[in-house]
MDTraj code that builds the backbone (N, CA, C; nanometers):
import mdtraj as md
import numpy as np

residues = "UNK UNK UNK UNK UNK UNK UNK UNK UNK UNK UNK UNK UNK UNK UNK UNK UNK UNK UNK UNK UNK UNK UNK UNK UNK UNK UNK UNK UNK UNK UNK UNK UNK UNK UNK UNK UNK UNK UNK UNK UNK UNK UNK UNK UNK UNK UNK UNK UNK UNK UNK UNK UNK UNK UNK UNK UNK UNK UNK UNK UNK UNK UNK UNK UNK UNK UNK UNK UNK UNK UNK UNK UNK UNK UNK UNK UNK UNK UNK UNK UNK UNK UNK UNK UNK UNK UNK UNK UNK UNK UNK UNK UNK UNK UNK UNK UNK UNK UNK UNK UNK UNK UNK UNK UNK UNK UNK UNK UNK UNK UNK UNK UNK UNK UNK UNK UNK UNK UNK UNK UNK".split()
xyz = np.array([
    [7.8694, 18.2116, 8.0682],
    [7.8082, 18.1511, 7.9512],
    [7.7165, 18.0382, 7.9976],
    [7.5650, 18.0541, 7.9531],
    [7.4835, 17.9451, 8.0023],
    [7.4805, 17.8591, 7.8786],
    [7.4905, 17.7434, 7.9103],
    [7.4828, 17.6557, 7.8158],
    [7.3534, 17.5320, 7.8323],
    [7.2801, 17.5381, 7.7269],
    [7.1782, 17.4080, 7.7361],
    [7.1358, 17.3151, 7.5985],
    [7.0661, 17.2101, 7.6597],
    [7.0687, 17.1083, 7.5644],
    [6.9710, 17.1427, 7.4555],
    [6.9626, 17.1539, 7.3508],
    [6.8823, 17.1062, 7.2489],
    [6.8635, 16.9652, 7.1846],
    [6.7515, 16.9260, 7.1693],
    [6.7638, 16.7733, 7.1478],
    [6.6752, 16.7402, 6.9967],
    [6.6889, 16.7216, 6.8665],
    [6.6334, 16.7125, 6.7790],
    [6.5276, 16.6134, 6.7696],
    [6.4691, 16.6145, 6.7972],
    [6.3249, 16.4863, 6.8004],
    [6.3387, 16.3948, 6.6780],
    [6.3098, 16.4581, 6.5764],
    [6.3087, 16.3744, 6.4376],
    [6.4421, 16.3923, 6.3726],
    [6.5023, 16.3460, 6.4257],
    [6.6484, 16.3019, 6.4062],
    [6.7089, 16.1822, 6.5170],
    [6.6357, 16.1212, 6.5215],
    [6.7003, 16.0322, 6.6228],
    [6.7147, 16.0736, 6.7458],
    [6.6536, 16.2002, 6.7821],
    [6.6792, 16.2541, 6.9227],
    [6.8223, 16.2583, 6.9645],
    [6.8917, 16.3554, 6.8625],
    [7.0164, 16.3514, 6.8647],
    [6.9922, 16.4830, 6.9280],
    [7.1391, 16.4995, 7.0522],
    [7.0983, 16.6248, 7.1552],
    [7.2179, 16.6861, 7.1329],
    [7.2067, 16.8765, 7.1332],
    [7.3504, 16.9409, 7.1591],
    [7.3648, 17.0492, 7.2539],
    [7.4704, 17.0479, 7.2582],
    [7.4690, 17.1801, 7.3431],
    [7.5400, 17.3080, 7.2983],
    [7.4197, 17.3924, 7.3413],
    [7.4270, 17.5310, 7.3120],
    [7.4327, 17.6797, 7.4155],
    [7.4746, 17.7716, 7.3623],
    [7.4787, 17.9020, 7.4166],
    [7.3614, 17.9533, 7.4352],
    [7.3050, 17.9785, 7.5375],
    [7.1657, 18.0528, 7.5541],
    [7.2237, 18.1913, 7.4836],
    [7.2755, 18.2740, 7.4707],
    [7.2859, 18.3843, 7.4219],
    [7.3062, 18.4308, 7.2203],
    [7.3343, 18.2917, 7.2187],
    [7.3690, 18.2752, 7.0302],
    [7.2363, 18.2431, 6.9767],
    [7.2082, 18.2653, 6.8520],
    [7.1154, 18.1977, 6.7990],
    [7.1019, 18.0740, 6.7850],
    [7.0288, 17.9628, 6.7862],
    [6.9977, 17.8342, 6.7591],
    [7.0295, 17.8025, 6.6032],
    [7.0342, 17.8825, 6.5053],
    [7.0831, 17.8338, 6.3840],
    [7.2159, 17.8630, 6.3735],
    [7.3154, 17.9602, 6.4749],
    [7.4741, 17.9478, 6.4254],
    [7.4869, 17.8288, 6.4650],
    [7.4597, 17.7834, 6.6590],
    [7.5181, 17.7074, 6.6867],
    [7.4876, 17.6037, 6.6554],
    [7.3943, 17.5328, 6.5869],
    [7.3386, 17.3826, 6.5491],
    [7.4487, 17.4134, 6.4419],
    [7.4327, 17.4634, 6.3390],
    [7.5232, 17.4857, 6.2067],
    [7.6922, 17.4139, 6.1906],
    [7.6633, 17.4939, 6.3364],
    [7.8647, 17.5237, 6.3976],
    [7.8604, 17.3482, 6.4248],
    [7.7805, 17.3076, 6.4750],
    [7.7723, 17.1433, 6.5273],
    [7.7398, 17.0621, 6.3992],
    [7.7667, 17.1383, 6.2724],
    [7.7277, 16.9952, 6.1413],
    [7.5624, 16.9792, 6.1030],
    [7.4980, 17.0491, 6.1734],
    [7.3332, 17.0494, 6.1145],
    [7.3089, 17.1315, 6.0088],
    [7.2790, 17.0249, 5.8881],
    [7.2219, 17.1245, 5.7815],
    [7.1225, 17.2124, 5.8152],
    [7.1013, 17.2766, 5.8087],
    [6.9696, 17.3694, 5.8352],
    [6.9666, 17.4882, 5.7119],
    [6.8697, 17.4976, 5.6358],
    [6.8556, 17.5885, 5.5369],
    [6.8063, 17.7521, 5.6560],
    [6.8881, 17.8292, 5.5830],
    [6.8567, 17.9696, 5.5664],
    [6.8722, 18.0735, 5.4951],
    [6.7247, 18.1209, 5.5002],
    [6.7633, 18.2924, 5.4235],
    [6.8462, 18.4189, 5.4259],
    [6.7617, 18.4943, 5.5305],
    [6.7976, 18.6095, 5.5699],
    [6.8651, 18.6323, 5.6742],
    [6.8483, 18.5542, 5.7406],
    [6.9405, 18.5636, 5.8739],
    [6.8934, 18.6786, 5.9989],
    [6.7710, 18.7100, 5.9872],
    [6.7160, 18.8365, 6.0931],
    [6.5482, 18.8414, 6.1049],
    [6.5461, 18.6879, 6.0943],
    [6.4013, 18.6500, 6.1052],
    [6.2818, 18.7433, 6.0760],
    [6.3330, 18.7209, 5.9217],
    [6.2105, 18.8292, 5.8204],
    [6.1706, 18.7190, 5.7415],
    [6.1987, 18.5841, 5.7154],
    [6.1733, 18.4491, 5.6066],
    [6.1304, 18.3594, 5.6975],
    [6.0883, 18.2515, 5.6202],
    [6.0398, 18.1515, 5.7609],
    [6.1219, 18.0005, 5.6958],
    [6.2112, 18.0375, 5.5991],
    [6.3557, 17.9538, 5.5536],
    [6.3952, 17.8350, 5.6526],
    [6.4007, 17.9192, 5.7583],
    [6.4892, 17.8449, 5.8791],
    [6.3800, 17.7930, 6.0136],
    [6.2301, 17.7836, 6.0002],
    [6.1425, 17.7165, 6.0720],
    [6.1454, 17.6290, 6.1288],
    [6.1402, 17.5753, 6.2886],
    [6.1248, 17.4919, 6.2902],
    [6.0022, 17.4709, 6.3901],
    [5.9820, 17.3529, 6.4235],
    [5.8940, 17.3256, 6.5327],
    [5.9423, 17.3090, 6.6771],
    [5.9060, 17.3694, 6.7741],
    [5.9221, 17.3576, 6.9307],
    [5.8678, 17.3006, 6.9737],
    [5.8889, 17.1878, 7.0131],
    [5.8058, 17.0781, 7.0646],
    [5.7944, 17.0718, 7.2603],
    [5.8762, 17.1303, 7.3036],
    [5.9151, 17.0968, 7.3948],
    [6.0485, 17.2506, 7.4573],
    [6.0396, 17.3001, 7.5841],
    [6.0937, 17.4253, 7.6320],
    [6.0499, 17.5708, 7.5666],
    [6.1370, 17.6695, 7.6119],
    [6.0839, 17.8296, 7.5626],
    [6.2250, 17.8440, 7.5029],
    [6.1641, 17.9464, 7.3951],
    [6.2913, 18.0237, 7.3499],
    [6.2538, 18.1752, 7.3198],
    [6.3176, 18.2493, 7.2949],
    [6.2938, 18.3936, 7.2709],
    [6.3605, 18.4280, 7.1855],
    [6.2297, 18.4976, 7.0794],
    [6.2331, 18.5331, 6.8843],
    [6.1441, 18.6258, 6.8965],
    [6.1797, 18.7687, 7.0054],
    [6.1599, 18.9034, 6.9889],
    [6.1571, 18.9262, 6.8151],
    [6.2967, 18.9431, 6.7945],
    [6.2852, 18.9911, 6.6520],
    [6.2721, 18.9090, 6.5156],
    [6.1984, 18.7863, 6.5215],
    [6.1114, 18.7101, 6.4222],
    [6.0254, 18.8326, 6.3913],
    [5.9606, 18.8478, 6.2279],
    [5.8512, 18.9160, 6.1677],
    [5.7872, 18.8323, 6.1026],
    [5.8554, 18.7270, 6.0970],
    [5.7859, 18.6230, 5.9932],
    [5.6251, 18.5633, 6.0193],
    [5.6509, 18.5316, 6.1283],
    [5.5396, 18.4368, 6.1784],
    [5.4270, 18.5068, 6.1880],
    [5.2550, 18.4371, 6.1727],
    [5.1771, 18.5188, 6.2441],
    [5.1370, 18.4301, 6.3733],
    [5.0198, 18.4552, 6.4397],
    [4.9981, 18.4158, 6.5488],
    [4.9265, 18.2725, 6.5504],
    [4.8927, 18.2108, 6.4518],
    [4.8640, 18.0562, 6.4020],
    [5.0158, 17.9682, 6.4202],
    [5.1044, 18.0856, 6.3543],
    [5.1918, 17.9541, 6.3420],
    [5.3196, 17.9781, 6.5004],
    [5.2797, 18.1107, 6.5445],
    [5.3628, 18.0920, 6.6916],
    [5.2762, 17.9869, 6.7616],
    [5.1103, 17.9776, 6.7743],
    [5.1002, 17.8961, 6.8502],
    [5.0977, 17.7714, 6.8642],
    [5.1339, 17.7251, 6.6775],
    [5.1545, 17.5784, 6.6916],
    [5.3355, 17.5920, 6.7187],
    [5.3548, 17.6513, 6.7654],
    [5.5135, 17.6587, 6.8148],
    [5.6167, 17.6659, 6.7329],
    [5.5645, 17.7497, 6.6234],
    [5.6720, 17.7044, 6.4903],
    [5.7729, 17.8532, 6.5602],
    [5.8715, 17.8011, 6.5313],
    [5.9719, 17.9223, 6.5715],
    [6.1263, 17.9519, 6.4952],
    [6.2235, 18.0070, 6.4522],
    [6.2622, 18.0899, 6.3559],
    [6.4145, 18.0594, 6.4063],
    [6.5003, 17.9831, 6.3442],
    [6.5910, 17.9490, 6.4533],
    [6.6937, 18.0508, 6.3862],
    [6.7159, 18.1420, 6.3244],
    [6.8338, 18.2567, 6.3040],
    [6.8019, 18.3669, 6.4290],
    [6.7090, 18.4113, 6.4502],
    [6.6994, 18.4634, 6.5939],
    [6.6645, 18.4047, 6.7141],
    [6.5970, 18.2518, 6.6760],
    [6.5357, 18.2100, 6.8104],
    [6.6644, 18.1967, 6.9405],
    [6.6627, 18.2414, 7.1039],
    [6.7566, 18.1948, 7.1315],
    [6.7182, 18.1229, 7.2696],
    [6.7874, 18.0080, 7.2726],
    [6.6822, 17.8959, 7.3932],
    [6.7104, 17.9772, 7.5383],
    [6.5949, 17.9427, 7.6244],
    [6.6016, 17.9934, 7.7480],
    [6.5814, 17.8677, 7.8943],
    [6.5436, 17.7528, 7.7857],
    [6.5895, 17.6352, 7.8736],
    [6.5850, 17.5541, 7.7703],
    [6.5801, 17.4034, 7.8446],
    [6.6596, 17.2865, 7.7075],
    [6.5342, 17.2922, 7.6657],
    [6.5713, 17.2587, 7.5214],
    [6.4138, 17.2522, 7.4399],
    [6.4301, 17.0968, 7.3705],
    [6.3426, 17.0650, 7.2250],
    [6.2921, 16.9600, 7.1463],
    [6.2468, 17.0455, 7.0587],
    [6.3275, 16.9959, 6.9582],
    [6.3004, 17.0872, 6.8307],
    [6.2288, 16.9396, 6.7138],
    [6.1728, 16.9494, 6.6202],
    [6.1569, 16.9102, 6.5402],
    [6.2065, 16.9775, 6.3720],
    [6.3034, 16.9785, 6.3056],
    [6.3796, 17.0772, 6.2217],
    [6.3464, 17.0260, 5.9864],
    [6.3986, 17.0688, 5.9458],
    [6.3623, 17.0036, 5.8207],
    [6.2063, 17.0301, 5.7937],
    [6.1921, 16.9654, 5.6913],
    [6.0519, 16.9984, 5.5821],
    [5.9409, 16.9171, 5.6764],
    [5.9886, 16.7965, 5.7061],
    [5.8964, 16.7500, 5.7448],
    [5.8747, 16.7766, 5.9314],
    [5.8995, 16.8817, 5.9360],
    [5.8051, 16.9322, 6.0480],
    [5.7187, 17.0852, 6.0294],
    [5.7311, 17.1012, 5.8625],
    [5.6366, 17.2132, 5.8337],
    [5.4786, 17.1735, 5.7694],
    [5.4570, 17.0145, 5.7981],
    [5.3083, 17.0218, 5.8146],
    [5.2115, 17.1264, 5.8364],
    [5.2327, 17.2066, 5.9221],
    [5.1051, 17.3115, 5.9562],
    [5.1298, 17.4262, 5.9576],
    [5.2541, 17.4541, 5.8898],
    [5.3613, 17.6029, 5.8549],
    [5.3023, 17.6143, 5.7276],
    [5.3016, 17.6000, 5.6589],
    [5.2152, 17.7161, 5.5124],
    [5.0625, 17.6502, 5.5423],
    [4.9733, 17.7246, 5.4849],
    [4.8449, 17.6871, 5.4919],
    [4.7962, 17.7821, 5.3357],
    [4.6854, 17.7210, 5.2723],
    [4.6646, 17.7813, 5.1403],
    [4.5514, 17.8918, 5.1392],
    [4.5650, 18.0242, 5.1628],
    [4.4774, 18.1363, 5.2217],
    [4.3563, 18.1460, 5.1435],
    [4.3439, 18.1134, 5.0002],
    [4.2558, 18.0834, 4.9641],
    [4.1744, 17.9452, 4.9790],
    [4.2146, 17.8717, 5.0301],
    [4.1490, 17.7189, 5.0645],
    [4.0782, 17.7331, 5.1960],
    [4.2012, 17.8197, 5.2504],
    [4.1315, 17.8023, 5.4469],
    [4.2023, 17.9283, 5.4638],
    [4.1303, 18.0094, 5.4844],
    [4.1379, 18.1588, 5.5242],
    [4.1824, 18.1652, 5.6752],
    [4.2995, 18.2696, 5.6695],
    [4.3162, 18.2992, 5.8466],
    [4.2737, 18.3634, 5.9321],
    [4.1595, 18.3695, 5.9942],
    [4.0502, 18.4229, 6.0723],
    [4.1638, 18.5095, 6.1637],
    [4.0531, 18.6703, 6.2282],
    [4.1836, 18.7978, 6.2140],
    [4.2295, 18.7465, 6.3649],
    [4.2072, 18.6697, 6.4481],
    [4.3191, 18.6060, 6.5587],
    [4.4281, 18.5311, 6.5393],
    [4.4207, 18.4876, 6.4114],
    [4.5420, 18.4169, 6.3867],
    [4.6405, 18.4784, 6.3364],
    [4.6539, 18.5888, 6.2528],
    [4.6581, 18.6906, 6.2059],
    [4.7974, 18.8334, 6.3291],
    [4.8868, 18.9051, 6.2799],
    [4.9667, 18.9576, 6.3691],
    [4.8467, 19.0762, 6.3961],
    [4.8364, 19.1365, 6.5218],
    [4.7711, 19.2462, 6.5962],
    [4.7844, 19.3558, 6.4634],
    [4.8533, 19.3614, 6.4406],
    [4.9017, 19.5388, 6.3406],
    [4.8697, 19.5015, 6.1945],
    [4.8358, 19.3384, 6.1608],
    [4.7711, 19.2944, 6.0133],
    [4.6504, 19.3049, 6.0295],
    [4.5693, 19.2536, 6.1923],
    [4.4490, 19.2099, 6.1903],
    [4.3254, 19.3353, 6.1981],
    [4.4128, 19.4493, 6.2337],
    [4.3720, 19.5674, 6.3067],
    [4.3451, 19.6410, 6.2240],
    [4.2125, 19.7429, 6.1158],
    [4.2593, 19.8245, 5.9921],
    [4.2994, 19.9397, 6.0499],
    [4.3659, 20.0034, 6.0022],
    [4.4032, 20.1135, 6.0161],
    [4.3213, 20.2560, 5.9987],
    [4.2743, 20.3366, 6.0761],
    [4.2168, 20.4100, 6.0380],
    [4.2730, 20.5225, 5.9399],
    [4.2055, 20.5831, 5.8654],
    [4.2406, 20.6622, 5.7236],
    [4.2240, 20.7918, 5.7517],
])
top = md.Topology()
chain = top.add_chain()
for i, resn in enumerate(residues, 1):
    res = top.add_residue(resn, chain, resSeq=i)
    for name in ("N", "CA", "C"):
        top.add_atom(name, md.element.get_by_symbol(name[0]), res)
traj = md.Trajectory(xyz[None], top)
């Protein structure tokens, strides 16, 4: 069992430790962190947070498109850490997680490969 630190940034940089193999939302949960979630199989973006800091792996996230993986927003019911990270968690690190598609349109790179791509008929 590998175990590493997660450290909450906007929380006082309060740090825990976790199972590289569990998801990041049982085990914060299991440790007393509120954390809102939906679905639980990273199809909602409920449970978002920001990665500020390390990698994690969220193969099976659908939620996200490629704007908001690269501001590092990542999906903590599947995300699962692969070294210690810095999370930023709660509302107020979804600053740049919704955007209003009619205000500011998502140009087709930001966009997932299989949305941005038409399909031929």
């Amino acid at each position: 069992m590998s175990v590493l630190r997660v450290t909450v940034a906007n929380r006082k940089n309060a740090t825990y430790e976790v199972e590289a193999s569990r998801p990041l939302l049982e085990t914060l949960r299991e440790q007393g962190i509120d954390l809102p979630y939906g679905c639980k199989y990273g199809g909602c973006i409920t449970c978002a947070a920001k990665l500020t800091a390390g990698q994690v792996e969220q193969k099976r996230q659908v939620a996200l498109n490629n704007r908001q993986l690269a501001e590092g927003y990542v999906i903590l019911c599947v995300a699962r850490p692969m070294t210690d990270i810095t999370l930023e968690i709660g509302v107020e690190s979804h600053d740049r997680l919704y955007r209003n598609p009619f205000l500011d349109r998502l140009q087709p790179h930001e966009l997932k490969a299989d949305i941005a791509t038409p399909k031929d008929e």
